[in-house]
C-alpha positions in Angstrom: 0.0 0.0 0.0 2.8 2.4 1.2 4.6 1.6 -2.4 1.3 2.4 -4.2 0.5 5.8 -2.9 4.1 6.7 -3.5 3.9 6.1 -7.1 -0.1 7.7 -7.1 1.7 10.7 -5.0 4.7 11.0 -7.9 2.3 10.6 -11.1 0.4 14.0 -9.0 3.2 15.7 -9.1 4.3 14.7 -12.5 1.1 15.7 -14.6 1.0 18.9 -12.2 3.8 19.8 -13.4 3.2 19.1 -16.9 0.6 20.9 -17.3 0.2 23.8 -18.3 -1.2 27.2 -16.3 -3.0 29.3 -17.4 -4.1 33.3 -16.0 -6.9 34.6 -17.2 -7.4 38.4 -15.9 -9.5 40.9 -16.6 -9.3 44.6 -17.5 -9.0 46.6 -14.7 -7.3 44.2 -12.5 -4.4 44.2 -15.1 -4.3 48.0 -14.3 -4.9 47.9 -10.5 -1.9 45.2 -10.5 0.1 47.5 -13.1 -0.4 50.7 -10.9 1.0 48.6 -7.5 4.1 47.2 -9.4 5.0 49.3 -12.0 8.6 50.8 -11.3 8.2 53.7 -12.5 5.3 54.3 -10.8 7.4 53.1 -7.3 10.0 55.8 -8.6 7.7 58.8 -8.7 6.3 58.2 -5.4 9.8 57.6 -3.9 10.2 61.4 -5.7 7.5 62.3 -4.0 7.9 61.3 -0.7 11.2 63.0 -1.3 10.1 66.5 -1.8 7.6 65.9 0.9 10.8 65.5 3.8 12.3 68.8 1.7 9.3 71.2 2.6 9.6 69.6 6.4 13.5 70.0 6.2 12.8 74.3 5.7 10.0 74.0 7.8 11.5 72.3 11.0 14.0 75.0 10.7 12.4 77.6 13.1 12.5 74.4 15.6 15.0 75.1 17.9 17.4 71.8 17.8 19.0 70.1 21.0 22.5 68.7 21.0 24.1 67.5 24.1 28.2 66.7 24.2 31.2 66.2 26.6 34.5 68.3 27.1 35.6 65.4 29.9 39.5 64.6 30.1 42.0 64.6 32.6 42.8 66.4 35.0 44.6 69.8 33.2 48.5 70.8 34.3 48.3 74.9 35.1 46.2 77.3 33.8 42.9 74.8 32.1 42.7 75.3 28.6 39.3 75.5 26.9 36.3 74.9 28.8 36.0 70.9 30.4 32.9 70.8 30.9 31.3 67.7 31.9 28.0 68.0 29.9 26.7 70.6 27.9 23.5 71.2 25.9 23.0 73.8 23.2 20.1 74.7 21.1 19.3 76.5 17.8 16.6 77.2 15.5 16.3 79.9 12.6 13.5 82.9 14.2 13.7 84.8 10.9 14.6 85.1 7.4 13.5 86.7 3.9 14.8 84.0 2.1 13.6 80.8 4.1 10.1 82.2 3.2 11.3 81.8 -0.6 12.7 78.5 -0.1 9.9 77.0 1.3 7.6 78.3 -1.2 9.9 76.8 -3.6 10.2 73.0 -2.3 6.3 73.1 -1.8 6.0 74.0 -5.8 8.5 71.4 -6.3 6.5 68.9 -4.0 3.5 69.6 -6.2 5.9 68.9 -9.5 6.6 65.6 -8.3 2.9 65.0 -7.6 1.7 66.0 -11.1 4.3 64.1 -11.8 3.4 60.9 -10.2 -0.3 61.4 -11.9 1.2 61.4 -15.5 3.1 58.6 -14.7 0.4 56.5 -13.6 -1.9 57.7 -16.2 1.2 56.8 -19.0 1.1 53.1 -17.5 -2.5 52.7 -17.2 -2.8 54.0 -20.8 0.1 51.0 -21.5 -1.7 48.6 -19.8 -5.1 49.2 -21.6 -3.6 49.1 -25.1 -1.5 46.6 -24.1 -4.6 44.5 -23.1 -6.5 45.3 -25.8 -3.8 44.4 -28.0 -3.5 40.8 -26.6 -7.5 40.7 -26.5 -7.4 41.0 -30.5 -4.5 38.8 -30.7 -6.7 36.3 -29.4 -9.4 36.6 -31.7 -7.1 37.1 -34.5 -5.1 33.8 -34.0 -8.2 32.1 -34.1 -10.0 33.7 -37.0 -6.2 32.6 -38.7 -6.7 29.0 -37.8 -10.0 28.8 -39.2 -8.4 30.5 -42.0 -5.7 28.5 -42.6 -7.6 25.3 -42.3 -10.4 26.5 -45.0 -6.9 27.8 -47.9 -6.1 23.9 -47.1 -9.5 22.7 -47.9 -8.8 25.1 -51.3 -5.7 23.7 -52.2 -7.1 20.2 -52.2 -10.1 21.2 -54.0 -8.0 23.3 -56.6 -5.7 20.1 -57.1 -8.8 17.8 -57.6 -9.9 19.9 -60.0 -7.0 20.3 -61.4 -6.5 16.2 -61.7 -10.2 16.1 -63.2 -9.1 19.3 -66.1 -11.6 21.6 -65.1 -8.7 24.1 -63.3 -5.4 25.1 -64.5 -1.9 25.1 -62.8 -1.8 29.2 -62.0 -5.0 28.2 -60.1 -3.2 25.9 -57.8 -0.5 28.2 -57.7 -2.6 30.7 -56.7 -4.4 29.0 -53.9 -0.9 27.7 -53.0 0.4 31.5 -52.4 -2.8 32.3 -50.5 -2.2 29.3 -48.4 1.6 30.6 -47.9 1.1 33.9 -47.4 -2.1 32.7 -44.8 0.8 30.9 -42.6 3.2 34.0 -42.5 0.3 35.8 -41.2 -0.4 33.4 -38.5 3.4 33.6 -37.9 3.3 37.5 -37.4 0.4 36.9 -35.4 2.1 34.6 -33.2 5.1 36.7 -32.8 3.1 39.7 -31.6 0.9 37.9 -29.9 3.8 37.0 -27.7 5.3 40.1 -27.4 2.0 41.1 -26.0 1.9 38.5 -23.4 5.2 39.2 -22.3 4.7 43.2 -22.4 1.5 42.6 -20.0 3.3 40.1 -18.3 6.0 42.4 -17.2 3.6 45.4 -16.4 1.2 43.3 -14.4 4.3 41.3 -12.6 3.0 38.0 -13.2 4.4 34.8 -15.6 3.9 35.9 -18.9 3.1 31.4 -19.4 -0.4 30.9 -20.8 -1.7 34.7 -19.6 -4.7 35.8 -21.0 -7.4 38.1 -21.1 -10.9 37.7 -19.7 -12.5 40.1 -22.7 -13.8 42.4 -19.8 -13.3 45.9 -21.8 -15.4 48.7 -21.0 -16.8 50.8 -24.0 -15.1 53.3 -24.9 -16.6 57.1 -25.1 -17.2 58.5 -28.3 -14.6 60.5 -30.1 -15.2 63.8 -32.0 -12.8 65.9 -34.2 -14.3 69.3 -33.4 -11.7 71.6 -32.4 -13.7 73.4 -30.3 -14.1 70.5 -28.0 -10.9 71.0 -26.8 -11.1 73.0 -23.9 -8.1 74.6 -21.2 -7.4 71.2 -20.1 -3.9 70.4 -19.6 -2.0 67.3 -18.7 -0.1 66.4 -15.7 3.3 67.0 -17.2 2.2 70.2 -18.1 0.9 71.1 -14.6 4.8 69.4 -13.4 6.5 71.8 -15.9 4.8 74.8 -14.6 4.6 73.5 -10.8 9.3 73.3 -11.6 8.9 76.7 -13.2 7.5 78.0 -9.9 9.8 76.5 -7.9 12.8 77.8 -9.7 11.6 81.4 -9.7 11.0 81.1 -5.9 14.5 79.9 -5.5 16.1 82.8 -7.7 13.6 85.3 -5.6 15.0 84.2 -2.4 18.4 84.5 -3.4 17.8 87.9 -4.6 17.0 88.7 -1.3 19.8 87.5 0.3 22.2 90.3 1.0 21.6 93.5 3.2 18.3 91.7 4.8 18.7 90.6 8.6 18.4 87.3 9.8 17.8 86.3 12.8 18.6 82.9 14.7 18.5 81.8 18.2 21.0 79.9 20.8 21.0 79.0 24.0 23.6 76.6 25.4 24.3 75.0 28.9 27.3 73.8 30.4 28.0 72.4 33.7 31.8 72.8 34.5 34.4 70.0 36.2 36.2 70.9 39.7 39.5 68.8 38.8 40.7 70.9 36.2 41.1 73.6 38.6 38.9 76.4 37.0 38.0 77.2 40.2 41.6 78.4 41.1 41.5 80.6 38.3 39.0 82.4 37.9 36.7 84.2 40.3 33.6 83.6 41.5 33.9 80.2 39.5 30.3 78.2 39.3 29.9 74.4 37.8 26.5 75.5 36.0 26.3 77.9 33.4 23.5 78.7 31.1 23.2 81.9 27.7 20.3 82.7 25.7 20.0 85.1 23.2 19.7 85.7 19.6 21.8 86.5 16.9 21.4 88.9 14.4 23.6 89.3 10.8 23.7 91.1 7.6 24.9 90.0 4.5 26.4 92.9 2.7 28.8 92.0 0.3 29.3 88.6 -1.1 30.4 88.2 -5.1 29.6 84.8 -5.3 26.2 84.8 -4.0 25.7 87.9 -6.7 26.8 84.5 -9.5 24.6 82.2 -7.5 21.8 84.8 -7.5 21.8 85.5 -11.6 22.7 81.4 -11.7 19.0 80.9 -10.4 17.6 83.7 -12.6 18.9 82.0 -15.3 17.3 78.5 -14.3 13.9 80.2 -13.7 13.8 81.9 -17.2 15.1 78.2 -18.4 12.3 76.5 -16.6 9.5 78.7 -17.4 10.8 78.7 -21.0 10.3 75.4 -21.3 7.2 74.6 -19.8 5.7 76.8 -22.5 7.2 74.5 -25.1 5.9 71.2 -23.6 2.3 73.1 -23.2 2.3 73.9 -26.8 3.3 70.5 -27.6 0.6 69.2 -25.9 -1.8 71.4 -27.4 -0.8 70.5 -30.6 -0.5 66.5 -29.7 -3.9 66.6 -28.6 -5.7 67.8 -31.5 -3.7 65.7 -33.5 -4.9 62.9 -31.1 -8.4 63.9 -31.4 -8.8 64.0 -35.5 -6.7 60.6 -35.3 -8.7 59.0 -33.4 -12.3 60.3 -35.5 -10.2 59.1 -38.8 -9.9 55.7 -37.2 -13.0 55.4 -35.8 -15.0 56.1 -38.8 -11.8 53.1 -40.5 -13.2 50.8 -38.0 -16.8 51.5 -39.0 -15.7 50.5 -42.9 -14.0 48.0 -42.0 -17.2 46.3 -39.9 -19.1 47.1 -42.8 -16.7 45.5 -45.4 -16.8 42.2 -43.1 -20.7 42.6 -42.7 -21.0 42.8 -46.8 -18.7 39.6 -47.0 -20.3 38.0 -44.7 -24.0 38.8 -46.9 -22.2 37.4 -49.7 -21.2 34.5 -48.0 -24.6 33.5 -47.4 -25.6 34.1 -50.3 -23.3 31.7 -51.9 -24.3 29.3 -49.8 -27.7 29.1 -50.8 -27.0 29.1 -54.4 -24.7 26.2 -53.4 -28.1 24.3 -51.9 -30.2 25.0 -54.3 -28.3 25.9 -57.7 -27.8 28.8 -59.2 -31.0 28.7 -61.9 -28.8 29.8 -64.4 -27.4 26.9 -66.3 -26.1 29.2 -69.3 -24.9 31.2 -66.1 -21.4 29.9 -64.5 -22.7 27.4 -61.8 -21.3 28.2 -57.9 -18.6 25.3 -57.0 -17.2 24.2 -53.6 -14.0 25.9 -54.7 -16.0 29.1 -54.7 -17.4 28.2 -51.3 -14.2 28.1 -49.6 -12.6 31.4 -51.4 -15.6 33.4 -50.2 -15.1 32.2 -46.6 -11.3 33.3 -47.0 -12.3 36.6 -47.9 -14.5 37.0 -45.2 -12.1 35.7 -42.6 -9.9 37.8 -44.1 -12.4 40.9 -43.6 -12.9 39.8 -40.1 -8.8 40.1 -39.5 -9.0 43.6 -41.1 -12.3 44.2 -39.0 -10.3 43.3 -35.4 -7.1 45.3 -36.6 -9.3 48.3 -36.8 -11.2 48.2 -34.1 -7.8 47.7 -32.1 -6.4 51.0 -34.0 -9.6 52.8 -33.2 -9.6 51.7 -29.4 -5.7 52.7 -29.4 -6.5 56.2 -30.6 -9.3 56.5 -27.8 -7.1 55.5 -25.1 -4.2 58.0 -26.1 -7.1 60.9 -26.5 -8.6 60.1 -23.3 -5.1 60.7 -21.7 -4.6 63.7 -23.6 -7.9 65.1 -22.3 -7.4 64.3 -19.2 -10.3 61.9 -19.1 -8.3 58.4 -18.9 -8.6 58.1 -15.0 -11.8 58.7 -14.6 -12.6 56.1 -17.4 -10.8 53.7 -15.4 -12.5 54.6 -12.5 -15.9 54.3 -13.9 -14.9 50.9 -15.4 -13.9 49.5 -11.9 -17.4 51.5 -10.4 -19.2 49.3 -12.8 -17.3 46.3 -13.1 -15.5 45.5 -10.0 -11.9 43.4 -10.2 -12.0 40.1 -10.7 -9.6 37.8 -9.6 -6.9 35.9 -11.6 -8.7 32.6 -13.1 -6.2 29.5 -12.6 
């Protein structure tokens, strides 16, 4: 018995691992996962969190700080040199100063750069992740409608050949049917190769095994597009808002350094020392006490320094720089987005040809088919053959190919135009609203 389940227990494991697994996901948990994984997403808030600690840096600077130390050694030889004390405790903190007020104003702008920041990012890998999904969605379908393809050219070639055998067909037709069949099979070779590509490219933005990963067909519609001009209204993107948001931060910076010199600033110390006996102080000096405390504040005036003048025109020079450029990346985006927007009517109305060219082939089809049931009537007419059969269903595969590649440019264009109205997030979020996450299917 024991010998038995051993063997049941290693045939378990054996076909376990054998076969294969497969992850089927669906739309928006590939994007929830991409979101919670995606490096550069990680980076951005790490940016983040970074300019966050800046802003408190400035800020905790009017804390006053507390350091405590030692001046304990041995006993001195004559007069004691320095002050041994045996603990002391100072403190410091910044009370007032133009240019703190500058600083800080320009660490918050650049806390609110790496935020719009970390919003384009995740909108640029949730726009990935949807195409990318979509993409292996059609390369699904499309590796299927190639099979079915590919079988139906072989059924062609054999009847092309028959007829061929039986004189009623000619040897450029079975050359023909033999390229068709040929150029059908590099087509499902492309088709493979993307489709791979795909699975590997989602694999790596969801963070799972790119083995056997698939999609669930849970896409939410997509809005329709329009190619009016004036629909574009004063939105702008994230990087846009970052641009500016640096921009502002720079010209802060160069303000505060402009107001550097001849402008007080004011800091304050206090410190406390309690003095050692054995280094005969005491001997010294007069009226000698072991505890001794100073508070005050300290008050300076910058009123000559050339290289702060450098540094000062340096920042000017960065703030015209930055300011400069964010123009340039708002006009680019400007001009992006209406490109985005006629691209994606052009495509749209493409995909809505296409459908029709399928739905037309399709009609044709059918009717084919009937004549095949029932004759054509005709008999001085050319009479429908089965070789006819199969080159109409080839044509109307090959519609329904053209149909999916479409629809996937269409969707594409969409996607990219919903980012570049700033309306991608919220599709996302109205896609999760109405169809909540589902779980990976093993």
């Amino acid at each position: 018995m024991l010998r038995i389940l051993r063997l049941c227990i290693a045939c378990s494991a054996f076909a376990s691992a054998v076969a294969p697994v497969y992850a089927q996901i669906s739309f928006t948990t590939a994007i929830d996962l991409a979101l919670k994984s995606s490096p550069k997403v990680l980076t951005a808030r790490a940016d983040v969190d970074k300019a966050l600690t800046v802003v408190q840096q400035l800020r905790d600077a009017y804390i006053p700080n507390v350091v405590g130390g030692s001046g304990l050694g041995p006993p001195s030889y004559g007069f004691p040199l320095g002050q041994p004390s045996i603990f002391n405790i100072t403190s410091q903190s910044l009370v007032f100063s133009y240019s703190q007020r500058d600083y800080l104003r320009a660490a918050q702008a650049s806390l609110d750069a790496a935020t719009f920041s970390l919003k384009d990012i995740r909108e640029s890998v949730a726009e990935d992740t949807a195409i990318t999904y979509l993409a292996l969605d059609r390369d699904t379908q499309r590796q299927a409608a190639l099979q079915e393809q590919q079988g139906l050219v072989d059924r062609l070639v054999s009847i092309v050949q028959d007829r061929l055998d039986a004189g009623q067909d000619t040897a450029i037709d079975l050359t023909t049917s033999r390229l068709t069949a040929a150029q059908i099979r590099l087509a499902r070779l492309r088709a493979e190769d993307e489709t791979t590509a795909d699975q590997a490219h989602l694999a790596r933005l969801i963070g799972l095994p790119a083995q056997a990963l698939s999609t669930s067909g849970s896409i939410p519609a997509l809005p329709a597009t329009s190619s009016d001009p004036a629909a574009t209204g004063p939105i702008t993107s994230p990087a846009v808002d970052s641009a500016y948001a640096i921009a502002r931060s720079k010209r802060e910076t160069a303000f505060g350094e402009a107001r550097y010199l001849w402008r007080p600033q004011i800091t304050f110390n206090g410190q406390y020392s309690r003095f050692a006996k054995f280094n005969n102080l005491q001997d010294y000096y007069f009226r000698f006490q072991q505890n001794n405390a100073a508070v005050g504040v300290q008050i300076t005036v910058p009123l000559y320094d050339v290289a702060h003048r450098a540094k000062e025109r340096e920042a000017a020079a960065d703030a015209a720089h930055a300011q400069h450029e964010a123009d340039t990346i708002r006009d680019q985006f400007f001009d992006s987005r209406l490109r985005a927007r006629h691209t994606a009517a052009e495509l749209s109305t493409r995909a809505e040809i296409a459908s029709l060219d399928q739905q037309l082939a399709q009609q044709q089809l059918e009717v084919l088919l009937v004549q095949l049931k029932a004759g054509s009537g005709n008999l001085s007419g050319p009479q429908m053959s089965p070789k006819d059969e199969q080159t109409a269903r080839i044509a109307e595969r090959e519609k329904f190919v053209a149909v999916l590649n479409a629809n996937f440019e269409a969707r594409q264009a969409a996607i990219s135009l919903m980012r570049a109205a700033g309306e991608l997030e919220g599709w996302i979020a109205a896609a999760v609203r109405a169809q909540p996450s589902i779980p990976l299917k093993p």
